[in-house]
C-alpha positions in Angstrom: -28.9 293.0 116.6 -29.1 291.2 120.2 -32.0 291.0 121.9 -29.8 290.7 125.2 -28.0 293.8 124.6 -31.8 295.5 123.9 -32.9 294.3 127.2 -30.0 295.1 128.8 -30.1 298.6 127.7 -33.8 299.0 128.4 -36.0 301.0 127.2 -35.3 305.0 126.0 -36.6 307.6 128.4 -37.7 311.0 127.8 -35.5 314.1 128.8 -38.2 315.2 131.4 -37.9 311.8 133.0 -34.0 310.6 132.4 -32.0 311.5 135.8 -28.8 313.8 135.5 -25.2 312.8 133.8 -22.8 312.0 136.5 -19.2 310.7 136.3 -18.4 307.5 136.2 -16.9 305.8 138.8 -13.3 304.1 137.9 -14.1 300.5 139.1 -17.5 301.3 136.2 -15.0 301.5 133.4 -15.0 298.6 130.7 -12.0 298.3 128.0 -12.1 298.9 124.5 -11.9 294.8 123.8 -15.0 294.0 125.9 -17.0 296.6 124.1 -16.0 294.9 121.3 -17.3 291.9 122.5 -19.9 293.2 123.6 -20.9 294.5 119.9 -20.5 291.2 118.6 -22.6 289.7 121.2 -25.3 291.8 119.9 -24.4 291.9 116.5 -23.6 288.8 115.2 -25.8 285.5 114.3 -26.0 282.7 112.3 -30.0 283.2 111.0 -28.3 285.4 108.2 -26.1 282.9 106.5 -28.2 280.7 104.4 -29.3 284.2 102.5 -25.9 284.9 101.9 -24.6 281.2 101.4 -26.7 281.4 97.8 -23.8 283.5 96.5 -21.3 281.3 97.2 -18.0 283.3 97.7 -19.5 286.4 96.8 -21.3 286.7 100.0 -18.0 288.0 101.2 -18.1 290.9 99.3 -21.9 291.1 100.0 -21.0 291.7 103.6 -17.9 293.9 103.4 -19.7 296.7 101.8 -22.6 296.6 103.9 -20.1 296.6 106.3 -18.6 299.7 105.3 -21.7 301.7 104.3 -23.9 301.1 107.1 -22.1 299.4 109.8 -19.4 302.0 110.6 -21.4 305.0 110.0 -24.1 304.1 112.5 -21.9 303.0 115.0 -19.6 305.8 114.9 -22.6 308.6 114.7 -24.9 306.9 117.2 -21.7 307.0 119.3 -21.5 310.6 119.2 -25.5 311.3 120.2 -25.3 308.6 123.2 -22.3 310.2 124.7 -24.0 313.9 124.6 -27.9 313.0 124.6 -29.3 310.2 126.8 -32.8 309.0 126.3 -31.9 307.1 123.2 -33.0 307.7 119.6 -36.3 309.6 120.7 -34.3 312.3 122.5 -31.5 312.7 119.5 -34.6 312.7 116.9 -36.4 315.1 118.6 -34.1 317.5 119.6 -32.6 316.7 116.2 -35.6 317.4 114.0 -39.0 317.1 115.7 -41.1 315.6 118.7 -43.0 314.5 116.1 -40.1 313.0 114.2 -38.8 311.5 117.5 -42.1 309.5 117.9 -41.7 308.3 114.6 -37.9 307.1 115.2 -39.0 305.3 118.5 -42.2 303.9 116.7 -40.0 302.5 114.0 -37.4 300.4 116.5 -40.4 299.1 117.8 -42.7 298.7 114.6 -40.0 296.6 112.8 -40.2 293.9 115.7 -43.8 293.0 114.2 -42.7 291.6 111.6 -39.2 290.7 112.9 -41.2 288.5 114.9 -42.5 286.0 112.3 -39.3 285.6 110.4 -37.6 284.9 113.4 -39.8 282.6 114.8 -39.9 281.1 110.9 -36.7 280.4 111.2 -37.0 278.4 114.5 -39.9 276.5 113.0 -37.8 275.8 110.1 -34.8 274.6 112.7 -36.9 272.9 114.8 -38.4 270.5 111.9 -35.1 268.8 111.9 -35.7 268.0 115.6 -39.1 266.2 114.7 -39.0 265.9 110.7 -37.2 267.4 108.2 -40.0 267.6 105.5 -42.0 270.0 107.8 -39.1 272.7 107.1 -41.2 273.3 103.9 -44.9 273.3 105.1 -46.1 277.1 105.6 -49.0 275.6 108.0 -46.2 273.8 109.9 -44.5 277.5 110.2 -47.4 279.5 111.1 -48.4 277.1 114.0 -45.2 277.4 115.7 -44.8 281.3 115.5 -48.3 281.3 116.5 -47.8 278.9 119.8 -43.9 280.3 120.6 -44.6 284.4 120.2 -48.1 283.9 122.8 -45.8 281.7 125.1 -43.5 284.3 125.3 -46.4 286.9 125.8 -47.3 285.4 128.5 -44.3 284.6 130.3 -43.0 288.4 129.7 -46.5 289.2 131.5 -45.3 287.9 134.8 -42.7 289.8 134.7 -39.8 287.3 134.6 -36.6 288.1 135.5 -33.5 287.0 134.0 -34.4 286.3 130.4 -31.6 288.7 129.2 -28.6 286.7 130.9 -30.8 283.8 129.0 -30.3 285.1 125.6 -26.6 286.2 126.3 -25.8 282.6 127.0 -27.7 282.4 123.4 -24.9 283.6 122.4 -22.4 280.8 123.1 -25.0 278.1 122.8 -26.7 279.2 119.6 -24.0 280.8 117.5 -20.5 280.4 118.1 -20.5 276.2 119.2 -22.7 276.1 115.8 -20.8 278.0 114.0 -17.4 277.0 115.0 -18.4 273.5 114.4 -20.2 274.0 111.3 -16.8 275.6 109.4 -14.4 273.2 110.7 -16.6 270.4 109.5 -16.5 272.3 106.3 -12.9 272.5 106.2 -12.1 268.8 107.0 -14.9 268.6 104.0 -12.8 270.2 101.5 -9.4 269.1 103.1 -10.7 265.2 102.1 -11.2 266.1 98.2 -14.6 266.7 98.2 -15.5 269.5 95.5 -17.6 272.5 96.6 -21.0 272.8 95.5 -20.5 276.7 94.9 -17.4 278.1 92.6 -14.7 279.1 94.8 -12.5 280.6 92.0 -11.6 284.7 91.7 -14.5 284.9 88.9 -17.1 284.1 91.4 -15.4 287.1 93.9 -18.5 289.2 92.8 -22.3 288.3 92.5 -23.8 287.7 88.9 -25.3 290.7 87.4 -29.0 289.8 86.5 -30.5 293.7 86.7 -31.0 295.2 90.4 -33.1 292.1 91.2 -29.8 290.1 91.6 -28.5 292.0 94.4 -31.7 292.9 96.7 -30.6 289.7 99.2 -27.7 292.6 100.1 -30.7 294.4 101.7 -30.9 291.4 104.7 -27.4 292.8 105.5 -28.4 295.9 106.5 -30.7 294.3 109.3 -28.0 292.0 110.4 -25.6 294.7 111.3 -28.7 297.0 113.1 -28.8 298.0 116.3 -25.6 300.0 116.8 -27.6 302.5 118.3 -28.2 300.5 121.3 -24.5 299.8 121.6 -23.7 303.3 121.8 -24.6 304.0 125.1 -21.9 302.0 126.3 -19.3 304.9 124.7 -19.5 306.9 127.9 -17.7 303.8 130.0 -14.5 303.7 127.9 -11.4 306.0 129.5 -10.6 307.7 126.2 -13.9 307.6 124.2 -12.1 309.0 121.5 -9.3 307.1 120.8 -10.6 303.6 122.1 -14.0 303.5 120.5 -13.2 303.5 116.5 -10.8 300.5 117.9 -13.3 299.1 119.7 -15.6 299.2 116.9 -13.5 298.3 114.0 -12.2 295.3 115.8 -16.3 294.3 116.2 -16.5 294.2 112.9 -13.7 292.1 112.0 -15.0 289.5 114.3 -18.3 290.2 113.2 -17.8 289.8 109.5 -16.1 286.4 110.7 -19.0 285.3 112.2 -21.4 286.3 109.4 -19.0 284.7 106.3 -17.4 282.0 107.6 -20.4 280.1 108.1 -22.3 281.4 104.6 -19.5 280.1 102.7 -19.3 276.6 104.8 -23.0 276.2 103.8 -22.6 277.3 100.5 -19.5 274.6 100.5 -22.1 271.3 101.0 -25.6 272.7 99.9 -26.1 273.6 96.5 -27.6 277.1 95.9 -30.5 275.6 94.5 -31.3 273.6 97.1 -31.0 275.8 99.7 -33.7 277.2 102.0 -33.6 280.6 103.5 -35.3 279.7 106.6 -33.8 276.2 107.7 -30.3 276.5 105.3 -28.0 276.0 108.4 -30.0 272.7 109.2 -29.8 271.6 106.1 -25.9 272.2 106.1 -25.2 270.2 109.4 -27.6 267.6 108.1 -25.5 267.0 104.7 -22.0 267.3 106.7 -23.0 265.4 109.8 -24.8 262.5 106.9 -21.0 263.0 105.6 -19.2 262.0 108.7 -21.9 259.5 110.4 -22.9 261.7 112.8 -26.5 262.4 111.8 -27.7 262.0 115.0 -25.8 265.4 116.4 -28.8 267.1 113.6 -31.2 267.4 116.2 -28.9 268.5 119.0 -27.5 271.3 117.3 -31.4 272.0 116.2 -32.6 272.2 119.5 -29.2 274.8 120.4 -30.2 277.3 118.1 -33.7 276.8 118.9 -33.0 277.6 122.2 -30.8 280.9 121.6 -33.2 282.2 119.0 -36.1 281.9 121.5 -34.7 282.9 124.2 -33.4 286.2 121.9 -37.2 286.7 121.1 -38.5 286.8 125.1 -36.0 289.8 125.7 -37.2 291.5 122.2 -40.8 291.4 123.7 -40.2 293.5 126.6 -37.6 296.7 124.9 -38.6 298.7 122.3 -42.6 298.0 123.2 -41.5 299.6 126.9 -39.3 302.3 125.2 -42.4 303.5 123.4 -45.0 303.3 126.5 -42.7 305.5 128.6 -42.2 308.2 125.9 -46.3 307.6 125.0 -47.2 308.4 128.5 -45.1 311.3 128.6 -46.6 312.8 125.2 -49.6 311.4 124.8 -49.1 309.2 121.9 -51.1 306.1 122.4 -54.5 305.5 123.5 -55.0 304.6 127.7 -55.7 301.1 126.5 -52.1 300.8 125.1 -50.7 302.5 128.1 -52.3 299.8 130.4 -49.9 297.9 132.8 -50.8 294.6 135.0 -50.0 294.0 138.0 -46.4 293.0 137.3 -46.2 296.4 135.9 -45.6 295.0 132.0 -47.5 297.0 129.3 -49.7 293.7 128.9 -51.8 295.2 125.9 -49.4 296.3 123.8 -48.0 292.8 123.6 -51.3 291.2 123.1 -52.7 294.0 120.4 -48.6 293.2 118.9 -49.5 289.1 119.3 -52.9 289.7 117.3 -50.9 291.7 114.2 -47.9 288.8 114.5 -50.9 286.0 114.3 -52.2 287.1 111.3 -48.7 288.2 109.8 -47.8 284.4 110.8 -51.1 283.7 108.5 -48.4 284.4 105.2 -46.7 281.4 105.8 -49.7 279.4 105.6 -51.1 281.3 102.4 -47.6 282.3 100.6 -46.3 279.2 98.8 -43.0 278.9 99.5 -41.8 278.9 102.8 -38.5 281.2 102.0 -40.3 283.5 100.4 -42.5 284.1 103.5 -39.5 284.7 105.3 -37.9 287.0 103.0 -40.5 289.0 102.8 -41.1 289.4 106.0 -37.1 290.1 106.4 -37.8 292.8 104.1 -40.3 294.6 105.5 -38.4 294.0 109.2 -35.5 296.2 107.6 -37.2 298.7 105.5 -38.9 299.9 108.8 -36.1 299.9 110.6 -34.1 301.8 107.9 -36.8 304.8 108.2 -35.6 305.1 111.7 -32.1 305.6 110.6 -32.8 307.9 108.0 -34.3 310.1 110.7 -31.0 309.4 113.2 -28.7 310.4 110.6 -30.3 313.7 109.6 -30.9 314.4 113.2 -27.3 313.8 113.9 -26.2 317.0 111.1 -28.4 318.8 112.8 -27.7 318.5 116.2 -23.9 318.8 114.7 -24.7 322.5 113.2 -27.6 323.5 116.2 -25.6 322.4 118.9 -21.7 322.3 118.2 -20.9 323.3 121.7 -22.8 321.0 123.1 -20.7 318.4 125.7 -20.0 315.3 124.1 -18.2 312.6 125.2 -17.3 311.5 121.6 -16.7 313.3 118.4 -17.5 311.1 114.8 -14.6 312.0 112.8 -16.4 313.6 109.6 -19.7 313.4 110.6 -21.3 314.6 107.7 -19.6 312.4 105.4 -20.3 309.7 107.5 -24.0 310.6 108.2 -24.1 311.3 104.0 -23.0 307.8 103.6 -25.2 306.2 105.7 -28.3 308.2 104.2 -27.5 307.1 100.9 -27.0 303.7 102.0 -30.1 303.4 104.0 -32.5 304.7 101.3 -30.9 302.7 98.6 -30.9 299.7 100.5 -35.1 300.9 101.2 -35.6 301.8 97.9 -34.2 298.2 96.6 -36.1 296.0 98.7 -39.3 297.0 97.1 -37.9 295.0 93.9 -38.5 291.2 94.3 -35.2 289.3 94.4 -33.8 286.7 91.7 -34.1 283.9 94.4 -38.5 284.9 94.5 -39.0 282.9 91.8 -42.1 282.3 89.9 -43.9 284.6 92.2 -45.7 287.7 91.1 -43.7 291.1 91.0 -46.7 293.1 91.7 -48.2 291.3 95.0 -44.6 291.1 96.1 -44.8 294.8 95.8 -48.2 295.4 97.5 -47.0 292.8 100.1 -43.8 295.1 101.3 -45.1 298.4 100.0 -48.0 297.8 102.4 -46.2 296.4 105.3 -43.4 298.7 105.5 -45.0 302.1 104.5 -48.3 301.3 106.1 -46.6 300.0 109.4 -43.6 302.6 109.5 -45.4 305.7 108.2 -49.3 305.3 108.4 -50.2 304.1 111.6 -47.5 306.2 114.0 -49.5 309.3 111.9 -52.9 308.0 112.5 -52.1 307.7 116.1 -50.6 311.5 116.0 -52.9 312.8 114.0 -55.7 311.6 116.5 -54.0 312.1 119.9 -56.0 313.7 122.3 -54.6 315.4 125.7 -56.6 313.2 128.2 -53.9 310.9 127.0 -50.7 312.1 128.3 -50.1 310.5 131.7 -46.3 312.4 132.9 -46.8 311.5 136.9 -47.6 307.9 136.0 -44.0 308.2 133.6 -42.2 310.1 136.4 -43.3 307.4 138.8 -42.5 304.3 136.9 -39.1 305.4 135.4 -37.9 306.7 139.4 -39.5 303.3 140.5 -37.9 301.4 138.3 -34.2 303.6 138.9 -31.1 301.4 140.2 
């Protein structure tokens, strides 16, 4: 998921404070193919691949059925709730199910940025070691001090209020993924075209990942994070001409290009690094290293180091500012966070929300310094990233049935074909893919099953469930604050 396309979209508003539907001008209209692009702008990203490259030419498979389970369902079903329900997935949620529900949903999208937080910024420590030395890429104090340093930078340039950071991280885009990746699979190619042998099987037997109990196949749970954030892409449904025929084109070309995107450069890495070898965190670097070492260009390393650098901090400045401002707006409106929380400065930026988020990510960022290997840190922070993002999904597809049965006449601009069976699928999906991460994967090593356990169980189910209840459960009316809401969200208004 883009944090461009996040910051673009803004933050959700309540009902009480969203402004009226009104038609859309023709010159507002966007075609089908730059939806599409759009949706792989925001979908697609090269972080992903050095988890996948590990299965060598299964990772294709390992994507495709993600692909189909959670990918489509999502985008087709949030499609249908943005084009009849604005106010994003508080309003579908809690018309759906539940206020209570619908601050749960909106907690969740912002929740999983915590810990999204640290294994992105691991993976730009990881990167940026090739820029200074290579052997840091391993060294969890090395890690911890750059998520530590980059996430308060970007607190405090996101407190003044800068403007602009979202065309930033849509240059990302270009920069940081497809120059990399392009280059990084043609190099792979002219690798193999010369003779060289592949250091992962690339023969029909290897077409599906080895079966080694459950525990071999938890790395599929990554996947499911890599393709979130349909939901934010969905509000672009109602600027298509024919919403129902153009969408389901828009969205299955998407994933064409997105599945591209996500294998290609998995199995170019999984061509020159042996599994074995590989990191999770700083894989691609290590990829480019051995094929630009190949070619006698080991001096592009740190280049391409500091490009992705570059996109993936630019991608975490427009992170900082969505979902946290999604969830003070409907907070203000309800009453679900303490005045403190609701605080802005004088640039009008909910300040303490990002500072009391900076304090959790500091000591989160603390795991790479205390968990012994580096990957491990990072997929278990992955992990936890998805599993509470996958509790906000549960609730969106239940809420969607709902609304589907409640509400059948309600005006919507696009109709999921089968929405139950799709909304069925993607329950399924999401739980299993839950349920699985909780089981340490083949790739954890020597570590412990049961502190991997307590480690997720405790950051997923404590972060995604306990807290948003403690802070329900405790609410007090001298919180709500609608006319400062009503105020921002008109000021604010285009």
């Amino acid at each position: 998921m883009s944090a461009a396309d996040a910051a673009a979209e803004g933050p959700a508003v309540p009902a009480a404070t969203s402004r009226a539907r009104t038609a859309i001008p023709a010159s507002s209209y966007i075609s089908w193919i730059a939806l599409a692009m759009m949706t792989t702008s925001s979908v697609a990203s090269l972080r992903a691949a050095p988890t996948m490259a590990v299965y060598g030419l299964a990772c294709v498979f390992l994507y495709l059925l993600p692909a189909v389970v959670f990918l489509l369902p999502t985008s087709l079903v949030s499609a249908e709730l943005a084009s009849g329900w604005s106010g994003g997935v508080y309003k579908w949620v809690s018309e759906g199910i539940s206020k209570p529900m619908g601050f749960l949903a909106v907690w969740c999208q912002f929740a999983m940025t915590i810990f999204y937080y640290p294994s992105l910024l691991g993976f730009v420590a990881s990167t940026l070691a090739y820029v200074i030395n290579p052997s840091l890429a391993s060294s969890g104090v090395w890690t911890a001090i750059v998520i530590v340093v980059v996430y308060w930078s970007g607190v405090w340039v996101s407190s003044r209020g800068t403007k602009g950071v979202a065309g930033l991280a849509s240059g990302g885009l270009i920069i940081g993924t497809l120059i990399p990746g392009v280059l990084l699979v043609t190099l792979g190619v002219v690798f193999l075209g010369q003779g060289n042998a592949s250091a992962a099987p690339m023969d029909a037997e290897h077409l599906l990942p080895a079966w080694a109990g459950l525990s071999s196949l938890v790395l599929i749970v990554n996947n499911f994070l890599s393709y979130s954030g349909m939901e934010m892409n969905a509000v672009h449904v109602g600027s298509l001409r024919n919403p129902a025929r153009e969408f389901p084109r828009s969205i299955f070309l998407a994933m064409g290009m997105v599945l591209l995107i996500f294998i290609l450069p998995a199995l170019a890495i999984s061509w020159v690094v042996p599994a074995e070898q590989l990191s999770l965190t700083a894989g691609i670097m290590q990829a480019f290293d051995a094929v630009f070492a190949y070619f006698g260009s080991q001096w592009l390393t740190p280049i391409i180091g500091i490009m992705l650098v570059t996109a993936s901090v630019a991608g975490m400045l427009t992170w900082l500012a969505g979902p946290s401002k999604g969830l003070l707006l409907i907070s203000r409106q309800e009453g679900y966070l303490p005045p403190f929380l609701q605080k802005l400065n004088k640039n009008g930026v909910q300040q303490n929300i990002l500072v009391t988020q900076g304090v959790v990510t500091t000591v989160i960022a603390l795991g790479y310094a205390l968990i012994p290997s580096v990957s491990s840190a990072y997929w278990i922070f992955s992990v936890i990233t998805t599993q509470v993002y996958l509790i906000m999904y549960l609730l969106m597809f239940v809420a969607a049935v709902r609304l589907r049965r409640q509400q059948p006449d309600h005006a919507r601009g696009y109709r999921a074909p089968m929405l139950g069976a799709l909304c069925g699928v993607g329950f399924v999906a999401s739980l299993a893919a839950l349920l699985v991460g909780f089981i340490p994967p083949s790739q954890f090593g020597s570590g412990s099953p049961g502190s991997y356990l307590v480690i997720v169980a405790g950051g997923a189910l404590g972060l995604g469930l306990l807290v948003p209840y403690l802070f329900y459960r405790f609410r007090k009316p001298s919180w709500r604050l609608p006319d400062a809401t009503t105020q921002e969200t008109e000021a604010s208004a285009p």
